[in-house]
C-alpha positions as CSV (number, residue, x, y, z in Angstrom):
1,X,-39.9,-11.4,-58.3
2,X,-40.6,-14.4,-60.7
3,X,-38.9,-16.2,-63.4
4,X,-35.5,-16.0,-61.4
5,X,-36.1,-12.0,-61.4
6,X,-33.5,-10.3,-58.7
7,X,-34.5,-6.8,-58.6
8,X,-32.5,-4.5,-55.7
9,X,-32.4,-0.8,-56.0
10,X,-28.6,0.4,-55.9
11,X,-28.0,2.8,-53.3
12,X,-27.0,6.1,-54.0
13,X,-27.8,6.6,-57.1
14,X,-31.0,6.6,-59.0
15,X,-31.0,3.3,-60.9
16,X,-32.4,-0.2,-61.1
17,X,-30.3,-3.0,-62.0
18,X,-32.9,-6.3,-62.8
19,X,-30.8,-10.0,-62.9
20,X,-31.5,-12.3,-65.1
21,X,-34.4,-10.9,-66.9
22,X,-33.2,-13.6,-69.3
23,X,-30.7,-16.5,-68.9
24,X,-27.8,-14.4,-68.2
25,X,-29.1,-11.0,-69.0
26,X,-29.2,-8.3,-67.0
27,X,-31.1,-4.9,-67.0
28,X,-29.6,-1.7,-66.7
29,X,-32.8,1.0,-66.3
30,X,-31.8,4.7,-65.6
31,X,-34.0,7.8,-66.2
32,X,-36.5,5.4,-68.3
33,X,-33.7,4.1,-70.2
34,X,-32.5,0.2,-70.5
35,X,-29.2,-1.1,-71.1
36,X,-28.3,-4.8,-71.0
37,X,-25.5,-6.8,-69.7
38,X,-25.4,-10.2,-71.6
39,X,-23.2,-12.4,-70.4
40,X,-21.4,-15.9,-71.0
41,X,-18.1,-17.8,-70.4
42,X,-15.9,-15.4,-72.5
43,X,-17.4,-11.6,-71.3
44,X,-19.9,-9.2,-71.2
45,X,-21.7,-7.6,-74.0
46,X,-23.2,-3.8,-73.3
47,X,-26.4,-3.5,-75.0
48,X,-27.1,0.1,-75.7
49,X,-25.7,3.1,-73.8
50,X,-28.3,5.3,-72.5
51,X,-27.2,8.9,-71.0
52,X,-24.5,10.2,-69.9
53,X,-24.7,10.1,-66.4
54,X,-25.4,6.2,-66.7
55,X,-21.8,5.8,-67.3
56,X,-20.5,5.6,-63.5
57,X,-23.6,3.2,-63.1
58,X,-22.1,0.3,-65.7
59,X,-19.4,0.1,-63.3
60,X,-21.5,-0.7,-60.4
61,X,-23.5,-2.5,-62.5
62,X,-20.7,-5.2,-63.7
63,X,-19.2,-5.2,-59.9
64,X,-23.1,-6.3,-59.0
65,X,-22.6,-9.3,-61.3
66,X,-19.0,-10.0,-60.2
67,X,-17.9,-8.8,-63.4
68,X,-15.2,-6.2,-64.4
69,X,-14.7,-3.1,-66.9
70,X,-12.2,-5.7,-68.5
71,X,-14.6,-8.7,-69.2
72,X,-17.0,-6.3,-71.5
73,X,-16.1,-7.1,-75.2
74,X,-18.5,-5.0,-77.2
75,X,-21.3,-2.4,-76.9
76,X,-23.4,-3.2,-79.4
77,X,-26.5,-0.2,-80.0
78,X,-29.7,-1.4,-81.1
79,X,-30.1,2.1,-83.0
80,X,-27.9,6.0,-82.3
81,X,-30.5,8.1,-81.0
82,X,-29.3,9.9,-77.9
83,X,-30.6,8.0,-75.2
84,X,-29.0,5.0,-76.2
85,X,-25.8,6.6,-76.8
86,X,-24.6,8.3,-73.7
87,X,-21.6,6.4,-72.7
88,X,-20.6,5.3,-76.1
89,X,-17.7,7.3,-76.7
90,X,-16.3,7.1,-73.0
91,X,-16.6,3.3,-73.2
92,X,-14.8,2.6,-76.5
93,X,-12.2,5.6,-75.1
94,X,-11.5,4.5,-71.5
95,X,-11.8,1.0,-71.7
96,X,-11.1,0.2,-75.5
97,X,-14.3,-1.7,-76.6
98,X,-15.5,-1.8,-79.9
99,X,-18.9,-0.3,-80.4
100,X,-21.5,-1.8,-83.3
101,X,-23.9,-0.7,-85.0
102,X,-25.9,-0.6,-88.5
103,X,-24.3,1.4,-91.1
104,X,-27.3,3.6,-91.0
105,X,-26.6,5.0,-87.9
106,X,-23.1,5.8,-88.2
107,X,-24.5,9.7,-89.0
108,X,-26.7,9.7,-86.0
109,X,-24.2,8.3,-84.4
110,X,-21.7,10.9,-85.1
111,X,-24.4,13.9,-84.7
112,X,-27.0,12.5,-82.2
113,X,-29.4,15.4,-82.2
114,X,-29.9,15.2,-85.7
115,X,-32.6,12.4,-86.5
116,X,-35.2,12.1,-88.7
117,X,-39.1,12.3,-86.7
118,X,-42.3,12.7,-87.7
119,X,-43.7,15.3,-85.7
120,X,-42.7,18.1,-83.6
121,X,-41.6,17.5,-80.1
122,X,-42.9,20.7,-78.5
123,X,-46.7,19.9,-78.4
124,X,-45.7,16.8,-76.5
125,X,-45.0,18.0,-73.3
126,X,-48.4,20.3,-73.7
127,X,-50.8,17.0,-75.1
128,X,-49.0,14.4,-72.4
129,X,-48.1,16.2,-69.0
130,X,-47.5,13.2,-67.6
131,X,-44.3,12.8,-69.6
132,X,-43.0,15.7,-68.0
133,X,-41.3,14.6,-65.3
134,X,-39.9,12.0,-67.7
135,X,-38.0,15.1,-69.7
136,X,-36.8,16.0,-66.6
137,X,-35.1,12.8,-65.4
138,X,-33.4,12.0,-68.8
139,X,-32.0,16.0,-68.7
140,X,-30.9,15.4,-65.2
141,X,-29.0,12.0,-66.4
142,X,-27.2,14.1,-69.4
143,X,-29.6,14.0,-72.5
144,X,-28.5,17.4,-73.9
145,X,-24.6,16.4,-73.6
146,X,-24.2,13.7,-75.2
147,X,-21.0,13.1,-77.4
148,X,-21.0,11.8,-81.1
149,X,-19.1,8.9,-82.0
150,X,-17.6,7.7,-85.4
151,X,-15.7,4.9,-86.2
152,X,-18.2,2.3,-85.7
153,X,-17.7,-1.7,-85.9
154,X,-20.9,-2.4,-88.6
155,X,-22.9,-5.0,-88.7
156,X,-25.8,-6.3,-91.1
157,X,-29.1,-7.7,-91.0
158,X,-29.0,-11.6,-90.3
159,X,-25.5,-10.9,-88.5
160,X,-24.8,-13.3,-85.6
161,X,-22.1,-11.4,-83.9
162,X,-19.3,-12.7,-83.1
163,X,-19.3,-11.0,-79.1
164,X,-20.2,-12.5,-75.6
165,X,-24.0,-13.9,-76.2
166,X,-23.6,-14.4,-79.9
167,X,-26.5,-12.2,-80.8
168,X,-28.2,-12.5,-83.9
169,X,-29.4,-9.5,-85.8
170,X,-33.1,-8.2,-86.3
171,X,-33.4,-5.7,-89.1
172,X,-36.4,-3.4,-88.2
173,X,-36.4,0.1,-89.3
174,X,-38.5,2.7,-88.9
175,X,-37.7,3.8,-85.5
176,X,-34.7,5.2,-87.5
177,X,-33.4,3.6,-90.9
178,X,-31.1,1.3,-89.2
179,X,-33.1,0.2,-86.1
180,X,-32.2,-4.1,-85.3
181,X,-32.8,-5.7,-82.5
182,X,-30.7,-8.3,-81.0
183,X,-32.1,-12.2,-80.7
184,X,-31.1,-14.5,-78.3
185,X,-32.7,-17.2,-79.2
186,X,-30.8,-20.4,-77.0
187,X,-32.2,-17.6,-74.1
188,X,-35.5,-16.9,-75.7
189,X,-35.2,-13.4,-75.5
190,X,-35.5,-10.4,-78.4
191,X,-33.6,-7.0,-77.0
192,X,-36.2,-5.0,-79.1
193,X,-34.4,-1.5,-78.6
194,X,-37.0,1.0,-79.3
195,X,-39.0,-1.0,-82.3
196,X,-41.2,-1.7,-79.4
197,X,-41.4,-0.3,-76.3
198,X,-43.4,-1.3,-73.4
199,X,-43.0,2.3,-72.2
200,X,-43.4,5.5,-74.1
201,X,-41.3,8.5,-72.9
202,X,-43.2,11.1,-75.1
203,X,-46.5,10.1,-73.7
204,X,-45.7,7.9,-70.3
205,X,-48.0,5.4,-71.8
206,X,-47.2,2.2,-71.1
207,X,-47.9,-1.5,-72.6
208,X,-46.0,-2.5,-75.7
209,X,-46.5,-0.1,-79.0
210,X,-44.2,1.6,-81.0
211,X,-42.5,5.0,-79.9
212,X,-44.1,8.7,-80.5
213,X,-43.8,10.5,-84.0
214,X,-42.0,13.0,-81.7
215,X,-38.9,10.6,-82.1
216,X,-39.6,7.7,-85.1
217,X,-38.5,8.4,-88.5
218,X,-41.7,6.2,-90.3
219,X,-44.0,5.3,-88.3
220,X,-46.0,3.1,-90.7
221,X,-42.4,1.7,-91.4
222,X,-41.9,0.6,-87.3
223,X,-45.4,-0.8,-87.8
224,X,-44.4,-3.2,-90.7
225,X,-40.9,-4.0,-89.2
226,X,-43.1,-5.1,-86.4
227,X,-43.3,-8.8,-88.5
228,X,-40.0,-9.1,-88.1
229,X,-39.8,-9.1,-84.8
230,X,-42.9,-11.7,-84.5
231,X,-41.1,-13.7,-86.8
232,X,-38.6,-14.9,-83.5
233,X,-41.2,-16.3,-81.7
234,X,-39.0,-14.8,-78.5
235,X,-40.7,-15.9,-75.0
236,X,-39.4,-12.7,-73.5
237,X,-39.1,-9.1,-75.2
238,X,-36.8,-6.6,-74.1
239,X,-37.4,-3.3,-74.1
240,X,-35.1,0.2,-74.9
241,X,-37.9,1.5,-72.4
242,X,-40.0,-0.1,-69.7
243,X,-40.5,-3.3,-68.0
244,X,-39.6,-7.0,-69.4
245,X,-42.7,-8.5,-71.7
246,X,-43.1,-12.0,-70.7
247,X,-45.9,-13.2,-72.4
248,X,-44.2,-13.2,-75.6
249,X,-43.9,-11.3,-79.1
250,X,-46.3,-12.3,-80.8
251,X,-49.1,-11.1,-78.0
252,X,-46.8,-7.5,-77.7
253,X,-46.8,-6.9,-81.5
254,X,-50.8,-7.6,-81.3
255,X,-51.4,-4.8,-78.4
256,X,-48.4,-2.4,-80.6
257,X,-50.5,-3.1,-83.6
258,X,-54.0,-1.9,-82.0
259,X,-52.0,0.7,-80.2
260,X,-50.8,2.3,-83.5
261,X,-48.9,5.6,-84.0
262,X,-49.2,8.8,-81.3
């Protein structure tokens, strides 16, 4: 692996954990969803929650770091949709961390099958076979259980949050209405959640774009919000799906832009 990379396949479980993708950021990816572990002298910040069936994995996860379930200080969701919110509840529940988000996606939050999208999800599978076995990984890992949550900590655009890695946010809707992602700019890095993607789960395309109508509320909106995100001039992107984009976001939100809507 380059740029201090660590990659190791944990055993027994299906899961990759990636060190240091950034400075002190680690990745997280089960069934073709990423968390992150950011980290600094005073804890661990959770970066989106994925499935389910990740939730064992965070554990084993923060031990691989020589971390504990008692140096995480937030979870912080870069939007609500379902497969970023699979362990939410049990984390804030079991171990008492707070978990932030945009105002608008407390209701996704609380109902997590209920999002806005642009088109219908059934022709997917039909158009994109490859994707297939992607459906069935994330339904093995718990994507038709997961819980709501309510009572979220809220944050706002421009935010820098006051949790391990002082994150600052990126207001980029379109995905869904309250979609930010997370700069870390003393670490060069922009967790990009699923305002673009270097992986697509409805299509198993992969190369940075923007995710399928199947799942984005506007996609001409994730197109524009895409300026944003250019706007940190972030040497690495982060992705809510696929690999780490190293040749920074100004060449992914080129190849999103040409990629366009599917």
């Amino acid at each position: 692996m380059t740029g201090g990379e660590r990659a190791a396949r944990a055993a027994g479980y299906a899961a990759t954990l990636t060190r240091n993708v950034a400075p002190g950021v680690h990745r997280l990816e089960h069934a073709h969803v990423n968390c992150y572990l950011i980290e600094d002298d005073i804890g661990v910040t959770i970066v989106d929650a994925a499935f389910p069936g990740t939730w064992p994995l965070i554990g084993r996860a923060l031990r691989a770091i020589g971390r504990s379930p008692s140096s995480v200080r937030a979870l912080v969701l870069t939007h609500a949709h379902f497969d970023h919110l699979g362990f939410a509840r049990r984390v804030r529940e079991e171990w008492g961390v707070p978990v932030w988000a945009h105002p608008d996606e407390a209701y996704i939050a609380e109902h997590p099958y209920r999002y806005a999208h642009e088109r219908s999800r059934l022709l997917y599978p039909v158009r994109y076979p490859r994707a297939i076995p992607v459906i069935l990984d994330m339904t093995k890992a718990g994507a038709l259980k997961v819980p709501g949550i309510t009572d979220l900590e809220f944050f706002e655009p421009g935010d820098t949050l006051d949790v391990p890695g002082r994150p600052t946010v990126v207001f980029c809707p379109g995905h869904t209405f309250g979609h930010c992602a997370l700069h870390l700019p003393d670490r060069g890095a922009l967790l990009a959640g699923d305002a673009i993607v270097t992986f697509n789960p409805y299509t198993a395309a992969t190369g940075p774009q923007i995710v399928s109508g199947a799942a984005t509320a506007d996609s001409a909106q994730a197109l524009a919000s895409l300026e944003a995100l250019e706007a940190t001039d972030a040497a690495t992107v982060l992705p809510g799906h696929g690999p780490s984009w190293r040749a920074g976001i100004a060449s992914a939100v080129q190849l999103a832009r040409v990629a366009g809507p599917s």
